[in-house]
TILUMKOL-410601 format. One record per residue (C-alpha): x, y, z; chain. Coordinates in steps of 0.05 Angstrom, whole numbers. Layout:
       px       py       pz   c
        X        Y        Z   A
...
% end
This chain:
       px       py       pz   c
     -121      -14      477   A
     -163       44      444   A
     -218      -10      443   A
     -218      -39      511   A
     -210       33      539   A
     -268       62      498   A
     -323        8      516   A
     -318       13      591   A
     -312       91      597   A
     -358       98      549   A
     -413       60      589   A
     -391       90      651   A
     -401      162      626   A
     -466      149      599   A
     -491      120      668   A
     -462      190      698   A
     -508      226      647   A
     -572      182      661   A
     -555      196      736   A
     -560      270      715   A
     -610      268      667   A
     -660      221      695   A
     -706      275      727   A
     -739      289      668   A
     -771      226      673   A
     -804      241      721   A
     -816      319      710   A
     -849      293      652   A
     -901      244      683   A
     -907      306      735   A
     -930      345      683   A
     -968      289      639   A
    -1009      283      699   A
    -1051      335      718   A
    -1060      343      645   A
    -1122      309      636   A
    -1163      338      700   A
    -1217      369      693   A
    -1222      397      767   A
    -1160      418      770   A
    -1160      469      702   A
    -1223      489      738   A
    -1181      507      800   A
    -1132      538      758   A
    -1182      583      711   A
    -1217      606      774   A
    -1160      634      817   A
    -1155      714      807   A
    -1089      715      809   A
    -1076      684      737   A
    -1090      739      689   A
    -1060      788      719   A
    -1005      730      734   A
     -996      715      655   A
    -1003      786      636   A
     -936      811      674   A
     -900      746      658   A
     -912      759      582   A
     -893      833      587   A
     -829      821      623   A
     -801      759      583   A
     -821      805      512   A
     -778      860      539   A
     -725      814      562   A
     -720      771      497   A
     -730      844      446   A
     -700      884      483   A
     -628      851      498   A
     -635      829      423   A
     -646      899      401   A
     -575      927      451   A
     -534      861      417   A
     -556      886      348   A
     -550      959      360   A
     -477      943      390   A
     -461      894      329   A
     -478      948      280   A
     -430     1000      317   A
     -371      972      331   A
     -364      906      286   A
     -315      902      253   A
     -264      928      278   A
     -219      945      343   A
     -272      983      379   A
     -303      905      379   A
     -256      872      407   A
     -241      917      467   A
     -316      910      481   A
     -314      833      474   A
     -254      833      530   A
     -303      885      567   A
     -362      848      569   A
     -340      796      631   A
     -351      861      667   A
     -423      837      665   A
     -423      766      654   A
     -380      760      720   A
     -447      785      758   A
     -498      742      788   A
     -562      755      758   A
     -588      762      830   A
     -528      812      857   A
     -548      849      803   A
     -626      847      806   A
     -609      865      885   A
     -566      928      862   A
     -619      945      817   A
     -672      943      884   A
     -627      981      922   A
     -621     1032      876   A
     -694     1047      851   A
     -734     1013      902   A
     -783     1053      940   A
     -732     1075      994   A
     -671     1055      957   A
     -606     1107      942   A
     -639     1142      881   A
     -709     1167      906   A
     -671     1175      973   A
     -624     1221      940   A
     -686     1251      897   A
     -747     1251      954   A
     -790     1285      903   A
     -792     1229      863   A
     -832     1168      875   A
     -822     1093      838   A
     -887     1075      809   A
     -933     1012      822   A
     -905      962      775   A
     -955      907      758   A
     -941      883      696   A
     -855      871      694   A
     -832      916      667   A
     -779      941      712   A
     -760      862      709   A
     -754      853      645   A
     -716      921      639   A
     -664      890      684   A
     -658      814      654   A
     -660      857      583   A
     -596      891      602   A
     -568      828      641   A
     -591      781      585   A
     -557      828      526   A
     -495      814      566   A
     -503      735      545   A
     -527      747      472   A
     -466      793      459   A
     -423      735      482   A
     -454      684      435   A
     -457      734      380   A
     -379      743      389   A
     -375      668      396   A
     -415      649      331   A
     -392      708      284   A
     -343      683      233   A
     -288      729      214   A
     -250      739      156   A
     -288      728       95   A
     -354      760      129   A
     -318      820      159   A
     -287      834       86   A
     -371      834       51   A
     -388      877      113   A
     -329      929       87   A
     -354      920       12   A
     -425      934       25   A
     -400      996       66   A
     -364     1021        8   A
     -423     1011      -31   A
     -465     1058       14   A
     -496     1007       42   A
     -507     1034      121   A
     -483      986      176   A
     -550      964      196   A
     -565      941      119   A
     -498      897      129   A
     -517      875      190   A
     -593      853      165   A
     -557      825      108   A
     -491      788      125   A
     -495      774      207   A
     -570      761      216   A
     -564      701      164   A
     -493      677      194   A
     -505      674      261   A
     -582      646      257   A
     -579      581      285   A
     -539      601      339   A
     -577      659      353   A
     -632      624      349   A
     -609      568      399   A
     -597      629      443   A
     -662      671      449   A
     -697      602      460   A
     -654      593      530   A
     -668      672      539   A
     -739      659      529   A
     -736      603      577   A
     -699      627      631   A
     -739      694      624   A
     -806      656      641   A
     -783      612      694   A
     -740      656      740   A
     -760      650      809   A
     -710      693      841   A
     -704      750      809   A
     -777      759      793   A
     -782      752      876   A
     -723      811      884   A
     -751      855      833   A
     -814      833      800   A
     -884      849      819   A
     -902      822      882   A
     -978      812      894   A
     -990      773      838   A
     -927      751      819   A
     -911      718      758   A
     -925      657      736   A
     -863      621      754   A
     -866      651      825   A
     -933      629      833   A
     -924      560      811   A
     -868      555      866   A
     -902      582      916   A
     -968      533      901   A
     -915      482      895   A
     -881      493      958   A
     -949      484      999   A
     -973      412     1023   A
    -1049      421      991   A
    -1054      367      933   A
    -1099      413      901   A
    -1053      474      895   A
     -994      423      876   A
    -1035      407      812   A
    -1049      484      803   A
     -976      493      807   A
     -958      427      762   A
    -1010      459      708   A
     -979      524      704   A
     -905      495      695   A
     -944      469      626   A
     -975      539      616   A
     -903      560      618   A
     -888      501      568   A
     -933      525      526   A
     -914      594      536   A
     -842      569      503   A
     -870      542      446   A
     -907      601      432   A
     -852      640      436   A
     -808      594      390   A
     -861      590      341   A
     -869      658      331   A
     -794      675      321   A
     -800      623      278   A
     -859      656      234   A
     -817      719      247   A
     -745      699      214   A
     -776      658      156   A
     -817      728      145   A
     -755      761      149   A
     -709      715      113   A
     -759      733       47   A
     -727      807       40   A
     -656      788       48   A
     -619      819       14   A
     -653      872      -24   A
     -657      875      -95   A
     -679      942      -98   A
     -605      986      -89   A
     -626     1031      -42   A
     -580     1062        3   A
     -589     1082       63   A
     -546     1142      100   A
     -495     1118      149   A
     -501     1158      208   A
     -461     1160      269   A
     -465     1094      318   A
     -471     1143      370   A
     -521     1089      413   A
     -490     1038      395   A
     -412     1061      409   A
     -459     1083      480   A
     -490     1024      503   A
     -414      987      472   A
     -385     1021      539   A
     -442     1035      590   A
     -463      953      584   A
     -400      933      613   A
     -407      982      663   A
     -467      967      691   A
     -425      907      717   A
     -375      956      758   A
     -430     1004      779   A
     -478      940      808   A
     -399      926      852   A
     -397      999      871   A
     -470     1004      896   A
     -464      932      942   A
     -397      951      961   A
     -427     1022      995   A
     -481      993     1026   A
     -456      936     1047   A
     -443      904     1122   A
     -383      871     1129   A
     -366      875     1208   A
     -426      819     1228   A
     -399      765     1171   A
     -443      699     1166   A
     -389      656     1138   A
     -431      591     1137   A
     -472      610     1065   A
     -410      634     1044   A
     -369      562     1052   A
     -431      524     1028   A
     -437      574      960   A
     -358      567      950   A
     -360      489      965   A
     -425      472      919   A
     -398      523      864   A
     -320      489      867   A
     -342      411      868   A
     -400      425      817   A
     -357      450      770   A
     -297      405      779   A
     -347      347      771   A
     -376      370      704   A
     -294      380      680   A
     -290      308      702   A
     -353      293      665   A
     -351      336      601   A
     -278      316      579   A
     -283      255      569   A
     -356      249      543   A
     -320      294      481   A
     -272      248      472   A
     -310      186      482   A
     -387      205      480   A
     -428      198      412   A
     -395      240      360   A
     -446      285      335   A
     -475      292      412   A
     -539      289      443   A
     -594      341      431   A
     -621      312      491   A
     -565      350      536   A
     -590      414      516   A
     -661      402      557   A
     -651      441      608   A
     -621      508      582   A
     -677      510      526   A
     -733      482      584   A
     -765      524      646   A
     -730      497      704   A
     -795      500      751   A
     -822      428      727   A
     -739      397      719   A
     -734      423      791   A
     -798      387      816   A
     -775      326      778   A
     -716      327      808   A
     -745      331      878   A
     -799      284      869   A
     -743      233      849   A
     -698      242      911   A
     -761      239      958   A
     -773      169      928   A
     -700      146      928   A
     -699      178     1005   A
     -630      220      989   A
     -660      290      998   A
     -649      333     1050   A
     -567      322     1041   A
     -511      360     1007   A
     -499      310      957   A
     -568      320      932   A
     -566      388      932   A
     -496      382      885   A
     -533      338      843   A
     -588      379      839   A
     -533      436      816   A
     -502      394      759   A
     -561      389      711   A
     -556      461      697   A
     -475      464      708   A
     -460      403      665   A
     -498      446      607   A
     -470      511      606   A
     -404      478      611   A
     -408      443      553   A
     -438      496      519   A
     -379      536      530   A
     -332      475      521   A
     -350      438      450   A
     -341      486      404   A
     -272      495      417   A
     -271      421      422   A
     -286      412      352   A
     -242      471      332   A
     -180      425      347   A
     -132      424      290   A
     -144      363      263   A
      -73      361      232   A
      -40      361      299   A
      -79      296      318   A
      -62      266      253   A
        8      281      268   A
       12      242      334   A
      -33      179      311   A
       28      176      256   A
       68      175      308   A
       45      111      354   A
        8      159      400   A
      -56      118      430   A
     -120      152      437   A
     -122      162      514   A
      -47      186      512   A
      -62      237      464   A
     -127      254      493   A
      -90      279      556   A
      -27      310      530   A
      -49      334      459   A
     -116      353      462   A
     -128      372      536   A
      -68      422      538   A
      -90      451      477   A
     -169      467      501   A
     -133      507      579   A
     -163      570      564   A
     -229      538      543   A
     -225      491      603   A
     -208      547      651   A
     -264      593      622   A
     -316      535      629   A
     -304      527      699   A
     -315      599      718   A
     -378      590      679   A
     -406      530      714   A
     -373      559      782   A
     -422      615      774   A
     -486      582      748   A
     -478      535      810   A
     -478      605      853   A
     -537      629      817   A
     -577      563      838   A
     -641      583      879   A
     -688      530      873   A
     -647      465      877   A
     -622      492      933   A
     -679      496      967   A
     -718      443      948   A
     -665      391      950   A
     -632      415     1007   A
     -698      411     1052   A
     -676      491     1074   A
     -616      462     1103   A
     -563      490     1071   A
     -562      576     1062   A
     -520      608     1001   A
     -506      671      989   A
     -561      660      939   A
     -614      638      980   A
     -600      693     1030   A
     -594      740      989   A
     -674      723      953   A
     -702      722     1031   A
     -667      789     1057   A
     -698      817      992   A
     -771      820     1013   A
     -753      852     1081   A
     -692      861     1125   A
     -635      898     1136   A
     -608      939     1070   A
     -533      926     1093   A
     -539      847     1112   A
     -572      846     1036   A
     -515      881      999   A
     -468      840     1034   A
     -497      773     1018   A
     -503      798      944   A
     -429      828      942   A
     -401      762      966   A
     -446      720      917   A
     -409      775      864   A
     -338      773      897   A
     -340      700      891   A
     -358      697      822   A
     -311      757      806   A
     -251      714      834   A
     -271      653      788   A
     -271      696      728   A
     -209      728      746   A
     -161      676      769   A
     -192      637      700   A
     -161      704      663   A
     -100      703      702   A
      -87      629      685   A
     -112      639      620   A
      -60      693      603   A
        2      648      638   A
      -23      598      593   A
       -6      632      535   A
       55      670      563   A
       92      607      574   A
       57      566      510   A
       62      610      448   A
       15      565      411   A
      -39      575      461   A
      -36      657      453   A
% end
């Protein structure tokens, strides 16, 4: 039976994935293109807008990618390990539980030119920002939220956390055991991580649009916008700078490259010197105010927001595209773990280590030619390249930490594989399971440009409301659209806690 069940679930589930997966055919041959013409890299080179373009777009994705590096690190070397960790680990949903554009739209409302703070001090004025840097101030802080998270994820106790204690009673400071011990540990994780920082950083459209430098954007705002008009000619200036911001990527990834192999030649020192330990103060800081920043962005929407005029409709279509987009990838990501290739598919990984601007554009040049755009199933499947992802990202590792005892036990036992599947293995990953939904429910909130695109400006989220309000309107409508795209994403998170926590109240073995 294992046989005859594998073979025909297994092709089924990898149709499901080429389904998903099959815009980067022709995001590819969008990008292949333009490659080779000469007029349009003429166009391109020509327009004033693209220094000045690439100049903030490089300033705010190096703050971004250093500096939420720098606040994981700084936090790592205070607090682990030790208590003081882990109560900052169960802190740090604070933060991840907020869309990056209710909290870009907090951020406007508080420091804009107008907003509560210069209101509140009139003497003070925000200052022309051309180059990023306010936006890569606020992805940096956002961002550190998601590095922390994979940090906590990656680091291996036990045996680690006992050298980190011996080099301390050495007189080795913390940050010599962190440059030492964690650095090398946690490197290919970490590593997998900036790259999707670095990524996301240079293609966000709509957060650059809340709080990035308007006139001339970025790059990734200017590519949409050029992409979004019916010239040829400015579609081919927008196709070419989706593979500037290719390039762009592997620039980055090269040079962290360079960096860490530089790096990896004076670890560990040789030489004995100690360094003094001196108080985490910043660290045990930014440990408490990070977290924070998550219940201060609630408190700001939640005073300026309008609640008496209530749109409901983007508030149905965000909760219905967020709840089906994230049940479908459960559907999806289950069983490709049980039945997919063993050692997966570096393939699935595309679009969290990829811009989105050119898989976004593939994926609406493929539903104009198959004539399905314009409808809500297109805009879900637009949704589920990026859900099916971070789900799976948050799902396989404790997939492969499954005692494999246990499973031993019941194939002893007569137990077939799809039996045990669903009564060994899938009771045993419920806090996983739960905790991946509330993940994919919220990256399915946080979608701007499927939505868009695919949805011919049909359907209105919370999201897409939120990104037009932002560039004029009324301040109350705007921190209500943001406070419900946070309320609804809150509510995942929490009723996956809530479960979570039953879960192991009634199951001792899943404490």
């Amino acid at each position: 039976m294992v046989a005859s069940l594998r073979h025909p679930l297994g092709w089924l589930l990898w149709m499901v994935m080429a389904a998903l997966y099959l815009p980067l055919f022709p995001a590819a041959a969008m990008l292949i293109a333009p490659a080779f013409s000469a007029d349009g890299w003429r166009d391109l080179f020509s327009d004033p807008q693209l220094l000045q373009a690439t100049i903030a777009t490089l300033v705010s994705t190096v703050i971004t990618t250093v500096g939420s590096l720098l606040i994981a690190l700084t936090i790592v070397a205070a607090l682990w390990p030790g208590k003081r960790w882990q109560q900052m680990s169960s802190r740090l949903p604070w933060l991840l539980a907020v869309p990056h554009v209710a909290f870009a739209t907090s951020v406007l409302l508080l420091f804009a030119e107008g907003g509560a703070f210069y209101q509140f001090c009139s003497a003070c004025s925000p200052l022309i920002d051309r180059y990023g840097i306010g936006l890569g101030l606020t992805l940096a802080v956002k961002e550190s939220a998601f590095v922390l998270w994979a940090i906590y994820a990656a680091l291996p106790d036990g045996r680690l956390a006992q050298k980190m204690r011996v080099l301390q009673t050495l007189g080795y400071s913390r940050l010599q055991g962190v440059y030492w011990l964690v650095l090398p540990a946690i490197a290919p994780a970490l590593g997998a991580v900036m790259l999707a920082v670095v990524a996301w950083s240079l293609s966000v459209v709509d957060v650059a649009m809340i709080i990035g430098p308007g006139n001339p954007p970025t790059l990734a705002v200017l590519a949409w916008e050029w992409l979004s008009q019916g010239d040829a000619r400015q579609q081919t200036k927008g196709l070419l700078l989706c593979l500037i911001l290719l390039m762009l990527l592997a620039l980055f990834a090269a040079a962290g490259i360079v960096l860490w192999r530089g790096l990896r030649r004076s670890m560990p020192s040789t030489d004995g010197v100690r360094y003094p330990e001196r108080s985490p103060v910043v660290g045990v800081a930014l440990g408490w105010i990070l977290p924070l920043a998550g219940v201060l962005c609630a408190a700001v929407l939640m005073l300026l927001a309008q609640t008496r005029s209530v749109d409901w409709a983007p508030f149905t279509t965000s909760l219905s595209l967020a709840l089906f987009s994230g049940l479908l990838a459960l559907a999806i990501i289950l069983p490709w773990l049980e039945w997919g290739p063993p050692r997966g598919a570096l393939w699935m990984w595309l679009p969290l280590a990829l811009p989105a601007l050119p898989l976004v554009a593939g994926q609406y040049r493929l539903a104009l030619q198959l004539g399905f755009d314009g409808g809500y199933f297109a805009v879900l499947w637009g949704h589920m390249l990026w859900v099916l992802p971070w789900m799976l990202l948050v799902l396989q590792p404790a997939w492969r930490r499954l005692d494999p005892r246990q499973i031993l036990i019941a194939q002893t036992l007569g137990m077939q594989r799809s039996t045990l599947f669903w009564r060994i293995k899938c009771p045993l990953l419920i806090r996983p399971i739960l905790i991946a939904f509330a993940t994919g429910f919220s990256v399915s909130m946080a979608q701007y440009m499927p939505t868009l695109w695919l949805g011919a400006g049909r359907f209105s989220t919370l999201t897409t409301e939120a990104v037009a309000l932002s560039s004029g309107g009324s301040t109350a409508i705007l921190a209500g659209h943001a406070l419900g795209l946070l309320a609804l994403t809150a509510a995942a998170f929490g009723l996956a806690a809530g479960l979570s926590h039953l879960a192991g109240r009634y199951r001792q073995g899943l404490r």
